[in-house]
C-alpha positions as CSV (number, residue, x, y, z in Angstrom):
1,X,0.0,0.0,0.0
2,X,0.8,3.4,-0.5
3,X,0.2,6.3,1.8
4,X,0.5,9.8,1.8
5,X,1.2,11.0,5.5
6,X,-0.4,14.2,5.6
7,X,1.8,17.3,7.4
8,X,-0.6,17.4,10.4
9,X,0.8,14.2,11.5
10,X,4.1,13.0,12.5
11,X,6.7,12.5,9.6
12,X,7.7,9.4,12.3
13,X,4.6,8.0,10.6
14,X,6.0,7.6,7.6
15,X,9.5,6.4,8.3
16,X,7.7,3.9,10.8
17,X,5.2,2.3,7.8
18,X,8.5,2.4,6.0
19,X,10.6,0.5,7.9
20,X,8.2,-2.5,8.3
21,X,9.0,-3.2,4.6
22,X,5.4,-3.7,3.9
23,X,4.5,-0.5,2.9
24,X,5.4,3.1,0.7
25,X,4.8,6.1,2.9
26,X,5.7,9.5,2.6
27,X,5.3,12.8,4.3
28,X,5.4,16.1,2.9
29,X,8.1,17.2,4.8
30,X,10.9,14.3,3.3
31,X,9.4,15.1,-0.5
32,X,9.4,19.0,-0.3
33,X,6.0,19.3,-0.4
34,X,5.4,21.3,2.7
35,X,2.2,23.7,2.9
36,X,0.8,22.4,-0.3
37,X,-3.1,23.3,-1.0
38,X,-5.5,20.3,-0.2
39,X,-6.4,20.4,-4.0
40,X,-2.8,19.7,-5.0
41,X,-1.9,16.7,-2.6
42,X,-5.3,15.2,-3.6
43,X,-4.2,15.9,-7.6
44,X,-0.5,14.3,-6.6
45,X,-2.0,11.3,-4.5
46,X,-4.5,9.8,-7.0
47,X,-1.4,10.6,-10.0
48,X,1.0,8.1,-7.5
49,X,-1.8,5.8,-6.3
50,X,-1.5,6.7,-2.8
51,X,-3.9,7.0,-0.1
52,X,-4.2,10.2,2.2
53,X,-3.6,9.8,6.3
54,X,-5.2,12.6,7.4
55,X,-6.3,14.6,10.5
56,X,-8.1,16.9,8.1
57,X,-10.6,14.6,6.8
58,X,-13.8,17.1,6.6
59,X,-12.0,19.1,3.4
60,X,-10.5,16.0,1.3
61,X,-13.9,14.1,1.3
62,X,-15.3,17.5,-0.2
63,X,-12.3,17.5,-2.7
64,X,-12.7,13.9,-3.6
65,X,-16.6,14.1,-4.2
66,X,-16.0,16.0,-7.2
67,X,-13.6,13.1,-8.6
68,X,-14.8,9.6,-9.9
69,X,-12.2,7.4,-8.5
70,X,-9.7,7.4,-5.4
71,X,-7.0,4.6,-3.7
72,X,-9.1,5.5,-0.4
């Protein structure tokens, strides 16, 4: 699986999903992507197949409404 640790969590999240070899997690703050709108991270995560780990819930389920098909 592939996740997309979203920067209101820990970027520990990440490197801990990575280092159980099992699964592809990054965090905005090891790929430069710091402070990037919702709208964007959405647009990046369905382009690499990833799935967004988010406290921010509320505004990426009203982003992904308007889109057809999602990794979750």
């Amino acid at each position: 699986m592939r996740f997309f640790i979203d920067e209101s969590l820990s970027p520990l999240l990440a490197l801990r999903l990575n280092e159980t070899g099992e699964f592809d997690a990054i965090h905005p703050l090891h790929v430069g992507r710091r402070g990037e709108a919702d709208h964007r991270v959405l647009a990046r995560c369905l382009e690499e197949n990833r799935i967004i780990v988010t406290q921010n819930a509320r505004d990426f389920r009203r982003l992904i409404g308007k889109v057809k098909t999602h990794p979750g």
